[in-house]
N, C-alpha and C positions, 0 to 999 in steps of 0.2 A: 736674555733669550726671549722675554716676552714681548719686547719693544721689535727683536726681528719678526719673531712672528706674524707680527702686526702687517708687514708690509705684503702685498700681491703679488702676484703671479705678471708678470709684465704681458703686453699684449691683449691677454685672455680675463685678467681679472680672477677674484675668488683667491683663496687661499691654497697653498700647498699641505700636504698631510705631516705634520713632524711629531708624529705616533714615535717615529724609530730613531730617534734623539733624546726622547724624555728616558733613556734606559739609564738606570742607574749604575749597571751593568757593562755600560759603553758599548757603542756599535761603530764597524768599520766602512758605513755606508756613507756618502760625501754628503753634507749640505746641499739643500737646492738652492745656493746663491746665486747662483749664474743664470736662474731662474725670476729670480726675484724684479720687480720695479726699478725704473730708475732711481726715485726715491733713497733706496735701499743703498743700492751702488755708490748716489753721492753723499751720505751719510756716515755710513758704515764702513769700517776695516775690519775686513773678517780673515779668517786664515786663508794665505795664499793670494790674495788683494796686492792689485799692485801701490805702490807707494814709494815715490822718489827713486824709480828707477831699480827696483827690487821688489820685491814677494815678502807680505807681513808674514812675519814668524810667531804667531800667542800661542804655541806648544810649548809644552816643558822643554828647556836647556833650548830653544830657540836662540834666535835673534832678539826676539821681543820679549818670551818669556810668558811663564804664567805662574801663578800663582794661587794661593788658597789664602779665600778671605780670611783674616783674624788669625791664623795659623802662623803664616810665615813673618817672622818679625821684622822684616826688610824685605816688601813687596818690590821694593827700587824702581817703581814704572810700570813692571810687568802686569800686563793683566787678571783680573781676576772672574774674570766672565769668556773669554774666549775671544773678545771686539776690543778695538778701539774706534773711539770717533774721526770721524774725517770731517763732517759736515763745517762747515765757516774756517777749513784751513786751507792753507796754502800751501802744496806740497814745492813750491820753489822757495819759499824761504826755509833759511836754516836760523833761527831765533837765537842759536848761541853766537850766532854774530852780527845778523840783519836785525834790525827793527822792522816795526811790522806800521806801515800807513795804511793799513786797511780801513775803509769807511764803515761805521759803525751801519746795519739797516733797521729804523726803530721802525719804520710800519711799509712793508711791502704789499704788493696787489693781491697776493694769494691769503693773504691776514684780510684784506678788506672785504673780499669774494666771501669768501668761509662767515667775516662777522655780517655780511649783507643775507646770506643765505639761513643762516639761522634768526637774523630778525623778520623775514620773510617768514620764516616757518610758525613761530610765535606769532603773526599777524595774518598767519592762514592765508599768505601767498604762494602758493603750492608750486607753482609756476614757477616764479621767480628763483625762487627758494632751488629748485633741481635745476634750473640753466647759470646759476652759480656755482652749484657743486659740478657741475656737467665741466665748465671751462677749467676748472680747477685741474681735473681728470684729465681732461684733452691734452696739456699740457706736456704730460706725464707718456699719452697714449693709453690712457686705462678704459676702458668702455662704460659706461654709465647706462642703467634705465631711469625711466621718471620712476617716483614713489611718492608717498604721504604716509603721514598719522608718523608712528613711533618707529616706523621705515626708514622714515626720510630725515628723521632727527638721530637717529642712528649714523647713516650715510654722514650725517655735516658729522660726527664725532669724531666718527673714523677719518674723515679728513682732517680735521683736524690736529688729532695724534699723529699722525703717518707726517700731514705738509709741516707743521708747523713743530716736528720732533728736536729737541735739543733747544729748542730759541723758549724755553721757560714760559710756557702754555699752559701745558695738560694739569699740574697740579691744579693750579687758579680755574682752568676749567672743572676739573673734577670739584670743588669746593663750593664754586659758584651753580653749579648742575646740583651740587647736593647727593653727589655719588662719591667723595672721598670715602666715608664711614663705611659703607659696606663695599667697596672696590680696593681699600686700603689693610682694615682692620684683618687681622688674623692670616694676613697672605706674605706671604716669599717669592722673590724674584728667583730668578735661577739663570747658570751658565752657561759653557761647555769649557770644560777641563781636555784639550787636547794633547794627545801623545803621540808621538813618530814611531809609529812601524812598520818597517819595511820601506816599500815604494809609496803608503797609503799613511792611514793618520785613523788614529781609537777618538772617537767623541764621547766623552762621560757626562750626563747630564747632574749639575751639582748645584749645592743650593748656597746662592751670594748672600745672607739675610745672617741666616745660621739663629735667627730668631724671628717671631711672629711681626709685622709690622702694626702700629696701633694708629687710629684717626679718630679720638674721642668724636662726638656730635658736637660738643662745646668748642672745638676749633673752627665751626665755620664762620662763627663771631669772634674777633679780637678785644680779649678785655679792656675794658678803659684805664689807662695809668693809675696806680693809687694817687698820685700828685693831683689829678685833676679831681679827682671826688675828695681832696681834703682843700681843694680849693672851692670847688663852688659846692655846698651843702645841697643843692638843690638838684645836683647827680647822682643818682644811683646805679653800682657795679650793675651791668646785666645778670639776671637771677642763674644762670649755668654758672658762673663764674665763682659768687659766695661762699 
């Protein structure tokens, strides 16, 4: 739920309020999906999403199903957060019998824009730096203004999470930013547990973790092998590590 979150309002920009989701309580009000970014759209499966010619089902006794993390001892597929990913599939194949020749994309324009724009920003190209994030936006139709200072390094972040979601970024970003440990440590992710009722649907906000998540400081360096400190005497473990 926090990774939709994340995404904008299409057209307009700015976030939506989802105050009336976080209920523990469940509410019978609809998501603002159909509100959301393109982004969102070719990313995500949310409930009622089309997909291969039908309507995703992540409600209980669905189609698709849902489930409660760590609870149900045969999750079978179903979801546990209320989504499934769409993002880099192919809703024409069917995998139980096609192979998939899909070309792998290790470095696209929108990776290049994003790493151009944040080494602008780090070399106080201000300029530069927002007519990178600016085309990234356009793309999309999202509205951009110019910015700087922790504005505008903010801005390339949030691009960042949002363009480059699902293609194994953000950790390595958060690591190399040096925001894993306090973006990570003591926090839970969270769902929506959907139910059918009636014409409508209950959304329960629930919590996917069901425990604190932890990013000691000593994870932003990778220990060095004990093999290779018993090989050359003249290396020392990094001091977090001992």
């Amino acid at each position: 739920q926090e990774m939709v979150e994340s995404y904008e309002l299409k057209t307009i920009g700015g976030f939506p309020d989802w105050t009336a989701w976080h209920n523990t309580s469940g509410t019978n009000d609809e998501p603002p999906y159909a509100d959301l970014e393109p982004r969102f759209q070719a990313s995500i499966l949310y409930n009622s999403a089309s997909w291969k010619g039908r309507k995703i089902e992540p409600f209980i006794d669905g189609t698709d199903g849902w489930a409660s993390w760590k609870d149900d001892a045969v999750p079978a597929g179903r979801t546990v957060t209320g989504y499934f990913l769409r993002k880099m599939l192919d809703e024409n194949i069917d995998l139980s019998k096609d192979g998939s020749t899909q070309p792998w994309t290790a470095f696209r324009l929108a990776e290049v824009l994003l790493n151009y724009a944040e080494a602008c920003y780090r070399s106080n190209a201000t300029a530069d730096a927002n007519a990178a994030v600016r085309k990234v936006r356009a793309r999309v139709g999202l509205p951009y203004q110019d910015k700087s200072g922790s504005d505008l390094m903010a801005a390339i972040m949030q691009e960042r999470k949002v363009e480059l979601a699902f293609e194994g970024f953000y950790y390595w970003d958060m690591k190399r930013w040096k925001l894993a440990e306090s973006a990570f440590t003591g926090k839970r992710v969270h769902g929506l547990k959907i139910e059918k009722e009636g014409a409508g649907f209950k959304y329960t906000y629930v919590d996917c973790d069901k425990q604190d998540r932890n990013f000691p400081a000593k994870m932003y360096r990778i220990p060095l092998p004990t093999a290779e400190i018993t090989n050359n005497t003249a290396v020392k473990q990094f001091p977090e590590w001992n």
